[in-house]
Structures are given as C-alpha cells and as structure tokens.
N, C-alpha and C positions, 0 to 999 in steps of 0.2 A: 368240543363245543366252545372252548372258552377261548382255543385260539381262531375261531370264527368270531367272534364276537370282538377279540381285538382287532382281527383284520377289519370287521365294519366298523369302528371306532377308528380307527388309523385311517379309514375312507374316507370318512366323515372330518378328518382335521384336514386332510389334504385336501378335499372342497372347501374347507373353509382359508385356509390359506395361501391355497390358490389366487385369492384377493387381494390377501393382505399386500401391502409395498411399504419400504423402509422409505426412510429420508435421507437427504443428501444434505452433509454439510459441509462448505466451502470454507475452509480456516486458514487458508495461506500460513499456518505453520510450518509445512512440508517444502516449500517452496522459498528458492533464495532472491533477496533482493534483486530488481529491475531485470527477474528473469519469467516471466507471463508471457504465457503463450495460450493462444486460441486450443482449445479443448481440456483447458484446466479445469476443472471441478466439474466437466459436462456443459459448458459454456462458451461461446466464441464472440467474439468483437472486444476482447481487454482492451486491445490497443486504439480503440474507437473514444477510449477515456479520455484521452490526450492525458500527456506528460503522469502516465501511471507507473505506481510502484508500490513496492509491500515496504512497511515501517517498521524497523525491528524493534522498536518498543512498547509496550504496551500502552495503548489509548483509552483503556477499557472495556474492553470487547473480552472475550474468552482466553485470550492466548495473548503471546509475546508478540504477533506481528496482524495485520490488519493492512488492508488495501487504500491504493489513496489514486484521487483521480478526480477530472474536472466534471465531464459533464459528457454524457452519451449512451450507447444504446448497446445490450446483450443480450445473445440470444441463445436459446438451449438447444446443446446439441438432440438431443432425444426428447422432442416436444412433442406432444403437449404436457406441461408438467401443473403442481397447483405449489403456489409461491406461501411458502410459513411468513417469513421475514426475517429481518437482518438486524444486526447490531448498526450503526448510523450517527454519523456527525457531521456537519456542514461545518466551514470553516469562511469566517467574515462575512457575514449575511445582511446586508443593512436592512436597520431597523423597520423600515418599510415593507421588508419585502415579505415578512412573519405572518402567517407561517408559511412556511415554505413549500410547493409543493417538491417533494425531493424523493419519489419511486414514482412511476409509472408502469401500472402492468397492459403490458398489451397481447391482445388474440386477434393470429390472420388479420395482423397491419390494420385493428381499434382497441384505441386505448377502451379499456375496460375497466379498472379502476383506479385511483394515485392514492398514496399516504402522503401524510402533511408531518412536515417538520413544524412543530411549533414553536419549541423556545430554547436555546442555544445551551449548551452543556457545558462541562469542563472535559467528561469523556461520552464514550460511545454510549447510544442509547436503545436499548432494544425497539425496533418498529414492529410489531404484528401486522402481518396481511389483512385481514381483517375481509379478506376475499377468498370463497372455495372456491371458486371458478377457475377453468383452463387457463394458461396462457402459453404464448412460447417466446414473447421478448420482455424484456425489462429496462425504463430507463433509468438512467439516473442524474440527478441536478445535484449540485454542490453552491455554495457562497462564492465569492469573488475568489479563493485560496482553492476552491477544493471541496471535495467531501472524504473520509474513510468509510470503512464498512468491516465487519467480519461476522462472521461464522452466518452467511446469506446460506439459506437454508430451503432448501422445496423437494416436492416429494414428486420420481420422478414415475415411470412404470405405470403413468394413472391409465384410464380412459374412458368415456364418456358414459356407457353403457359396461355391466360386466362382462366379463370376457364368459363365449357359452360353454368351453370346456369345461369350466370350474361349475356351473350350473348342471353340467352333467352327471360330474362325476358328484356333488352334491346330492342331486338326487338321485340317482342312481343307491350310494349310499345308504338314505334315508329308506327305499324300496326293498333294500336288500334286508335292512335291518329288520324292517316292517315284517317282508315275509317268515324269517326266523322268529321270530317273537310268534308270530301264528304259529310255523311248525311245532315250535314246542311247548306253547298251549293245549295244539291236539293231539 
C-alpha cells in the first residue's frame, strides 16, 4: 500500500514539473575576449552589435567580464522565450537624450515593450523586464560609446498554453489517487 501511494505522489510531482522551466543566464564568463559567436547563450545576431566584445573587467554586473556593443538586434535561438532582464549601462549618453530607451522586446517582428535607461551609473545596473509576455528578439541602444550588459537572463522552454501531456499525467494522477483513497475507505 504504501509503495502505491508513493508511486501516486511521484505522479503527481512529475505533473507538476512537467511545467516547471529553469532560466537561462548569459554571463560571458566562459567565453574569451572578441571570440562571440552566434548561438552563444541560446542567441544569435552578436555580431549585429557592431564593434562587439567581452571586457575582462568587472563593470559591475555579476562576474569579471560582461559584453560591450553599440546598437542592434538578437534573436533567440529557441523562441519564444519570456525576457527577466539584464545587468546595463550605456556609455556617453547626452544629456538630452535621458532617459534612454535602451531594450526593446520584440514578438513576430512588434515591438512589445522597451525599458528605459534613466540616469547614467558609474557600473552596471540591473533592468527588470517588467514584461511576462513572449518574445523572440531583443534590441539593444547604447550612448555615443556603446552600451555593456551581463548575466541577460530569460526563461526559455515557455509556451503559451500548458503543454496537454503534463495535464494528463496531472490528472490522471489526482484520479488515481482519488480512487485509492475510496478503495480503502471501503
């Protein structure tokens, strides 16, 4: 009896985590200076940055290195993803231009939402998405210099609706368990 009961317990976590998805974070610590290449962290178009490269020093962000780059557009290799956000700094931004827009999330070629740079750092500053929604490109704007970034973070394995195996095995599960709990009532 009791290893029935784990086996429905054991069902029931595997419906439930059948949902679950980890996150993806992109730290450029693994990777050596001005060597990016398209499907690094699950992403493609690096080289759309212009004049990109990883800083081995720390800027502020998580780690000893961090991404640096002008202005352009990337896209996930396995989309649709939902964007957390990133570490961020803009570099020479004139004063006029505050705040800044500097992320752009886009779904199926519309923009959908941007975060704003508002006021210039000494290092990197964390931006939250501040959006659950799909997307599968991302832009990015930098200052007259540039902008860095690190540990750009999204969660990827999403999908719109849940997937119906996990709902199966879910309830299936909860039915199983159900009828046990009756058998040995009576």
């Amino acid at each position: 009896m009791i290893n029935k009961q784990r086996f429905l317990s054991s069902m029931i976590g595997l419906g439930l985590s059948m949902s679950a998805h980890a996150s993806t974070v992109v730290s450029f610590e693994d990777i050596s200076p001005n060597d990016l290449a398209d499907g690094y962290g699950g992403i493609s178009g690096w080289s759309a940055l212009g004049s990109v490269g990883i800083a081995d020093k720390d800027l502020g962000g998580n780690g000893h290195k961090a991404l640096y780059g002008h202005e352009g557009m990337l896209s996930f290799d396995h989309a649709p993803v939902v964007f957390q956000g990133t570490y961020y700094k803009a570099y020479s931004v004139p004063q006029d231009q505050f705040p800044l827009t500097a992320i752009e999330l886009w779904y199926q070629d519309t923009m959908v939402y941007s975060l704003q740079y508002s006021t210039p750092t000494s290092s990197l500053e964390w931006l939250a998405s501040g959006y659950s929604g799909l997307i599968d490109k991302i832009y990015f704007r930098g200052g007259i210099r540039g902008f860095s970034i690190d540990d750009l973070t999204y969660d990827a394995n999403v999908s719109a609706v849940p997937l119906p195996a996990s709902w199966v095995v879910f309830t299936g599960g909860l039915a199983m368990l159900g009828f046990t709990r009756r058998r040995i009532g009576s």
